[in-house]
C-alpha positions as CSV (number, residue, x, y, z in Angstrom):
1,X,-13.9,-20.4,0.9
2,X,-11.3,-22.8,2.3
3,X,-10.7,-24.5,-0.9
4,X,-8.8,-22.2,-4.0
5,X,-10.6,-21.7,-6.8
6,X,-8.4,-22.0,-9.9
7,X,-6.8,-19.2,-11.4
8,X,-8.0,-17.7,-15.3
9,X,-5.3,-17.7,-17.1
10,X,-6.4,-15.0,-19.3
11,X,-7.8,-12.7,-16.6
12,X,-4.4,-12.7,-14.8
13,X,-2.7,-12.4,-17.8
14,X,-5.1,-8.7,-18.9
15,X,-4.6,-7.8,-15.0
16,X,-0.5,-7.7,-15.3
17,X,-0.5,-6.4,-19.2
18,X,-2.6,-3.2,-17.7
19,X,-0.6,-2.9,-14.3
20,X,2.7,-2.8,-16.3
21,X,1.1,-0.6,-18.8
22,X,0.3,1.7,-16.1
23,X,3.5,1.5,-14.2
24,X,5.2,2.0,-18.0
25,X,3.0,4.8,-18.6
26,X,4.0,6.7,-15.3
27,X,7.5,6.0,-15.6
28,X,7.5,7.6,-18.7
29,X,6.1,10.6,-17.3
30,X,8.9,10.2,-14.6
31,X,11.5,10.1,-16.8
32,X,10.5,12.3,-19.6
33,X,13.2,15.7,-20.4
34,X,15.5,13.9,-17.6
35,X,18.9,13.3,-18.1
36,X,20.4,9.5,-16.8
37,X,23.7,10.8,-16.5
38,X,22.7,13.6,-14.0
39,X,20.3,11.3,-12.4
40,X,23.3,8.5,-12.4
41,X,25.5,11.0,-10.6
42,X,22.8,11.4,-7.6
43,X,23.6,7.7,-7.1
44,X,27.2,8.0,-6.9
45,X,27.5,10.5,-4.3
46,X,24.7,8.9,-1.9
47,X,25.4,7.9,1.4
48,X,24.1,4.6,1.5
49,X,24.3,3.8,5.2
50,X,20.7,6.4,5.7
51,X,19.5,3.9,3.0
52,X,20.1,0.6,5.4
53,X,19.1,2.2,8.1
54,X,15.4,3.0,6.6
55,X,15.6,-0.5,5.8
56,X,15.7,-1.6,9.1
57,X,13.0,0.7,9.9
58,X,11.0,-0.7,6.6
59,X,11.5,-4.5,8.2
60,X,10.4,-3.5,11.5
61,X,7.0,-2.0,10.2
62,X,6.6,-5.8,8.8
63,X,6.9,-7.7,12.6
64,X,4.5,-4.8,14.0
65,X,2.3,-5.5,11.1
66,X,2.5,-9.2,12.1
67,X,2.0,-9.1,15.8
68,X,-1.0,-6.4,14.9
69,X,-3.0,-8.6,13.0
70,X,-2.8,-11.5,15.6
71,X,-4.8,-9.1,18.1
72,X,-7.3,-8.8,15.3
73,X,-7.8,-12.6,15.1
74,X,-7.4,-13.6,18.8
75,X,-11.1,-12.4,19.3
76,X,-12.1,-15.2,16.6
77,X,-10.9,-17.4,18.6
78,X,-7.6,-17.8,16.4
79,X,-3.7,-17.9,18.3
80,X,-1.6,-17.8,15.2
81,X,2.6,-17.5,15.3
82,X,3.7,-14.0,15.0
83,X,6.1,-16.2,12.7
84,X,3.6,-17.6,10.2
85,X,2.2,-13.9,10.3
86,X,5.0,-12.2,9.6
87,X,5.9,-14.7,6.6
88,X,1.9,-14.6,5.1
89,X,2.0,-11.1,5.5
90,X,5.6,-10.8,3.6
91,X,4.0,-13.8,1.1
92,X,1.3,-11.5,0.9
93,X,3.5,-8.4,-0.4
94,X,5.5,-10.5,-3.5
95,X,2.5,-11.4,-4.5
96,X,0.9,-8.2,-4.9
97,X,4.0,-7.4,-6.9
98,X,2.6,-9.7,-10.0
99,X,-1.0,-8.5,-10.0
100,X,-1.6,-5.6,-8.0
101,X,-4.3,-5.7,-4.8
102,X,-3.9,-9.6,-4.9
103,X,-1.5,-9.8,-2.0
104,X,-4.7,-9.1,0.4
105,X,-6.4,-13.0,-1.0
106,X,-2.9,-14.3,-1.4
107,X,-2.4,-13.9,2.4
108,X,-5.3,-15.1,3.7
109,X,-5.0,-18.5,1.7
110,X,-1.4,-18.9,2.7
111,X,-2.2,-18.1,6.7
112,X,-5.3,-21.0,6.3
113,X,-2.8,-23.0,4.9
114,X,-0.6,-22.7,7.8
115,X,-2.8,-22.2,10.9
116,X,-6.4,-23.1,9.3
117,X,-7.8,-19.7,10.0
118,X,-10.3,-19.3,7.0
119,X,-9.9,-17.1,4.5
120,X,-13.1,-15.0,4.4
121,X,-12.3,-14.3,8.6
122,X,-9.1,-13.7,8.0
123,X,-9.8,-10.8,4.7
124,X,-12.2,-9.7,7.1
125,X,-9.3,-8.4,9.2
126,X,-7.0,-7.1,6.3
127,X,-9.7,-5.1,5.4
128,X,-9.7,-3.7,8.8
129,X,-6.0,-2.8,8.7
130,X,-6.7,-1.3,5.4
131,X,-9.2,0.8,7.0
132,X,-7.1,1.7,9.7
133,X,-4.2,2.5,7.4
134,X,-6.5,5.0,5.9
135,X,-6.7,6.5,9.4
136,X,-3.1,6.7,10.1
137,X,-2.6,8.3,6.3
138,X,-5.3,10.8,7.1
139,X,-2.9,11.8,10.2
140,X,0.1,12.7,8.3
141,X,-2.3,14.2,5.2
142,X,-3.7,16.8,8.4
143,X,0.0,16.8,9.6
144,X,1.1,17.9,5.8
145,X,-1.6,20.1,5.6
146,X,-0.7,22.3,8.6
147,X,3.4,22.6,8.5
148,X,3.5,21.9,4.2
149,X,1.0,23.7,2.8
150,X,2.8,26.0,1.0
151,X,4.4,23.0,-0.8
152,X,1.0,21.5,-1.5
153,X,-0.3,24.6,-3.1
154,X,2.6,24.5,-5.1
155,X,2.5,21.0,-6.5
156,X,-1.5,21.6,-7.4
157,X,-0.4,24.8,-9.2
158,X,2.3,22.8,-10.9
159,X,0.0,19.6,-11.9
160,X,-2.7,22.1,-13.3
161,X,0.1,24.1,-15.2
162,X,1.6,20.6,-16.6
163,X,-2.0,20.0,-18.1
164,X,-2.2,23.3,-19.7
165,X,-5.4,24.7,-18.0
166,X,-6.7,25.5,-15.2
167,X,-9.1,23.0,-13.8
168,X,-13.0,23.6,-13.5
169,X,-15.0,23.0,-10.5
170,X,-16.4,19.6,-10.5
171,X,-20.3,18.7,-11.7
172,X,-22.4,16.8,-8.7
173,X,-23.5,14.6,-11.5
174,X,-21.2,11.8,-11.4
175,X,-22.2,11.7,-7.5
176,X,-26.0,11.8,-8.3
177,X,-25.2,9.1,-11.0
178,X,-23.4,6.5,-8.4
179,X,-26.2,7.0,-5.8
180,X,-29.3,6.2,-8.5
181,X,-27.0,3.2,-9.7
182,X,-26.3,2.1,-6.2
183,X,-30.4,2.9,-4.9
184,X,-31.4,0.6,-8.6
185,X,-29.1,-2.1,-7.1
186,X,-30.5,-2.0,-3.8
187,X,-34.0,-2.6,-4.7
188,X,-33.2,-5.0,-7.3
189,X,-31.3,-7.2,-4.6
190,X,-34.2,-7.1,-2.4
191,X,-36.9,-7.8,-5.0
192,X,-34.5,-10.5,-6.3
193,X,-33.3,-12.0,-2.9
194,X,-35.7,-15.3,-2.9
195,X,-34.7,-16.1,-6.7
196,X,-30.7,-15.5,-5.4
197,X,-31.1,-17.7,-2.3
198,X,-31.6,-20.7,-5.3
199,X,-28.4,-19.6,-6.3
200,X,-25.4,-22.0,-4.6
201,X,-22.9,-19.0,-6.0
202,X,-25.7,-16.7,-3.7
203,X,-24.6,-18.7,-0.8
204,X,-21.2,-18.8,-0.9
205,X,-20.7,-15.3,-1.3
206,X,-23.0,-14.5,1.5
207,X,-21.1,-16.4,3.4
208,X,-18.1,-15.2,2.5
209,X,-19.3,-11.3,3.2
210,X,-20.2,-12.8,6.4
211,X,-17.0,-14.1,7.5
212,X,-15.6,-11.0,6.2
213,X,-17.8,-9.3,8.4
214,X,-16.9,-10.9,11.8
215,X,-13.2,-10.1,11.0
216,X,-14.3,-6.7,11.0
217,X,-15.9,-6.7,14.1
218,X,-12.8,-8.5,15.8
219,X,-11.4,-4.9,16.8
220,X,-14.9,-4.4,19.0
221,X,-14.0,-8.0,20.8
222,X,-10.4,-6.9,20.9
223,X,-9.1,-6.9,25.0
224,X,-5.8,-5.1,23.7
225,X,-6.9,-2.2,22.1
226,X,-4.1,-0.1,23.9
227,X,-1.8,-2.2,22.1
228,X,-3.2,-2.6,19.0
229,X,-3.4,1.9,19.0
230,X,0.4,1.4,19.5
231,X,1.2,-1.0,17.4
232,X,-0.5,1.4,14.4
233,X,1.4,3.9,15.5
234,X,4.8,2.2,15.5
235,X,3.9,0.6,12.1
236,X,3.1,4.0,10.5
237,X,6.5,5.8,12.3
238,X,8.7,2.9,10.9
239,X,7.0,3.7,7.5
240,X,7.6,7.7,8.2
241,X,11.8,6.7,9.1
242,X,11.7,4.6,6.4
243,X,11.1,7.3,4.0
244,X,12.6,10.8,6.1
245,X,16.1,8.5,6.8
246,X,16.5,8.7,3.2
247,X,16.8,12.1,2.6
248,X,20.0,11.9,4.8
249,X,21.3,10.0,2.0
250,X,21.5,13.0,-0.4
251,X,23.0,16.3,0.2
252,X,20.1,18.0,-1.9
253,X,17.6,17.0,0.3
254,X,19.9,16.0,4.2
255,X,18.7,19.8,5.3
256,X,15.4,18.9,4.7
257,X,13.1,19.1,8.2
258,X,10.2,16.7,9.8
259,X,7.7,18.3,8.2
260,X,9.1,17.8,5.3
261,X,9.3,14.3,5.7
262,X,5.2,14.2,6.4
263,X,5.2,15.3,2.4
264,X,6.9,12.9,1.4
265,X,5.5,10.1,3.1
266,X,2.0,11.5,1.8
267,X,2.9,11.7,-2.3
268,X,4.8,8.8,-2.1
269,X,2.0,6.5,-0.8
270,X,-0.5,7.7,-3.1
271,X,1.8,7.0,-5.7
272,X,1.8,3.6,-4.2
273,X,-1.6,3.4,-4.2
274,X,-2.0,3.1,-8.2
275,X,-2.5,0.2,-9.6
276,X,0.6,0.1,-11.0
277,X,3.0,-3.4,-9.7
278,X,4.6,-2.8,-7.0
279,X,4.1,1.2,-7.6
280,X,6.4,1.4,-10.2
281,X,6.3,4.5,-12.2
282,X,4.0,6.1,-10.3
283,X,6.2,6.4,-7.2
284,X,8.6,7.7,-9.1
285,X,6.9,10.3,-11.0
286,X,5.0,11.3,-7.5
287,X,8.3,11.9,-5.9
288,X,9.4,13.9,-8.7
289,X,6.6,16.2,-8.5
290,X,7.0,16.2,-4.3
291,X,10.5,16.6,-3.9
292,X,9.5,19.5,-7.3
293,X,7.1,21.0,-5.2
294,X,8.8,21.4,-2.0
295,X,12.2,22.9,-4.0
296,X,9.5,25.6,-5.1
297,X,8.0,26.1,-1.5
298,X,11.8,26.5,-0.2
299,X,12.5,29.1,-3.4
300,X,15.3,26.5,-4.7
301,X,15.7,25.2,-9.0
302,X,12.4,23.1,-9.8
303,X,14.0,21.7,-12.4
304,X,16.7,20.4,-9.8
305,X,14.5,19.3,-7.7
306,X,12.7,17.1,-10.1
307,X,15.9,15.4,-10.8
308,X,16.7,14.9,-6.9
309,X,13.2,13.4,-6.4
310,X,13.4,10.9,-9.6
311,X,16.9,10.2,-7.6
312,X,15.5,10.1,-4.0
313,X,12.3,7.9,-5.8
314,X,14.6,5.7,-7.3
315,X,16.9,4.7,-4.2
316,X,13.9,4.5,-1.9
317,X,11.6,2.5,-4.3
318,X,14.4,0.0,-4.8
319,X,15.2,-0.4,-1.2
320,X,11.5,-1.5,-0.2
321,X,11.2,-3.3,-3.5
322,X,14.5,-5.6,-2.2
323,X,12.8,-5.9,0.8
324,X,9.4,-7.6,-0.8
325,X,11.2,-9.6,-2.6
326,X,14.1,-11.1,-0.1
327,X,11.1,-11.7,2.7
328,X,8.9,-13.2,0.1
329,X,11.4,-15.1,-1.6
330,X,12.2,-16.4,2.1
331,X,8.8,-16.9,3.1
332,X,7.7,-19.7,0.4
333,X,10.1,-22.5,1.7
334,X,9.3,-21.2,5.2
335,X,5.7,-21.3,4.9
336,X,6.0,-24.2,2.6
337,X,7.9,-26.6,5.3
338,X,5.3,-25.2,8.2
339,X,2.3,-26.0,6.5
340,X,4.0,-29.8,5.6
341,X,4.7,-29.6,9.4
342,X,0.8,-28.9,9.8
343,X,-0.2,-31.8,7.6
344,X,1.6,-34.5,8.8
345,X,0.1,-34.2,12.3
């Protein structure tokens, strides 16, 4: 898995036409029955020193990030440069801003080709970040759900009254359908597995799943796991500044309180989590509908709050999209040079 396979042309080029599709079609939604000119006028009274100072917060969550996954590969048997992490992991990010969910593979490859870790080890690993992300997120969701409910139960009342009807409960089929699909597959593999093994395309990605599987089991091998617990914490609190410090940047929303910040930190990563590059669009409209819904919890215009979260989206989006692309930028000469370093030894 060492070697790079080389890219379809045509795949890539279907993958970005639908993730800029999407990202148009959300921004739409975003922007639709808002008015630039009151939006522009957010801009122009913001206090942009709040805004450098999530920054800060925003590049910090990057070195923790880095010095993170170095505990996960150390138990592999792997000492890599918090450096060369830092700039893979910042590679990693401009990369998924092309074609989303490709900034996972696109880090792996540039770590092997800077410290020779292999890739399917190494993706073993991000996947295990990913999963402890999903831990972390699943904090702040219980954390929402305790002080902001009253928000959430107004942003699902306003979703289901943007779509016109109320929403019926949900048939067990689909489940039902996914577990006889995934039971058919199952017995076919095993019935099949002899015939596969023939298969050199078999191999490889059994190997691969295996590598993929020893980076998951690094964090059981892990002799830091104190410090990795802290260093998730301090990546997801940078991420939580990162987005609360903004607020202070608008007067509509510098009264708003800590809990209020665990709401936004909630919609505005799963509007970062649609396939959408680099979570345009869908950031934005999310934020519309958060900042929407907390106006409503707090008895304050709807309508203004829309506008002040398209505002607040638009700032904050921007800010951690000049981030991505000033690290990544950065990182291609760096990594480049290192792994020319790496070579001529």
């Amino acid at each position: 898995m060492e070697e790079n396979k080389k890219p379809n042309p045509l795949k890539t080029l279907i993958t970005v036409s639908v993730s800029l599709a999407i990202a148009g079609l959300f921004m739409w939604f975003a922007l639709k029955g808002m008015e630039f000119k009151k939006i522009a006028g957010y801009f122009a009274k913001a206090n942009y020193f709040w805004v450098f100072a999530a920054a800060f917060f925003g590049l910090l969550a990057y070195w923790f990030r880095a010095v993170r996954w170095n505990l996960l590969l150390e138990p592999m048997g792997y000492k890599i440069s918090n450096s060369n992490a830092l700039w893979t992991i910042s590679f990693g990010y401009l990369m998924n801003l092309t074609i989303p969910r490709s900034g996972e593979l696109a880090r792996s490859t540039a770590l092997f080709g800077v410290e020779k870790v292999p890739v399917d080890k190494s993706f073993g690993t991000i996947i295990l970040e990913r999963v402890v992300d999903l831990v972390c997120m699943g904090g702040f969701l219980l954390l929402t759900l305790i002080f902001k409910y009253d928000a959430i139960l107004s942003f699902y009342r306003y979703v289901t009254q943007v779509k016109g009807k109320t929403p019926e409960p949900q048939s067990n089929n689909k489940f039902f359908l996914l577990l006889g699909a995934a039971l058919v597959l199952a017995i076919l593999f095993f019935a099949l597995r002899k015939r596969l093994e023939k298969f050199l395309l078999y191999q490889k990605i059994l190997n691969f799943a295996t590598g993929i599987f020893h980076g998951l089991m690094s964090i059981f091998k892990m002799r830091q796991k104190g410090k990795f617990i802290l260093l998730s914490l301090a990546i997801w609190i940078s991420y939580y500044l990162a987005a609360y410090l903004v607020c202070f940047a608008l007067p509509e929303t510098s009264d708003f309180t800590f809990a209020d910040g665990f709401f936004i930190i909630v919609v505005g990563t799963l509007g970062m989590m649609v396939p959408a590059s680099g979570g345009i669009g869908a950031f934005h409209f999310a934020l519309k509908l958060g900042i929407m819904a907390l106006f409503l919890s707090m008895g304050k215009n709807p309508e203004e709050g829309g506008e002040v979260g398209l505002s607040y989206a638009f700032i904050s989006h921007t800010m951690q999209l000049v981030i991505m692309i000033v690290m990544g930028v950065i990182s291609i000469p760096v990594l480049a040079k290192e792994r020319g370093r790496l070579l001529s030894k």
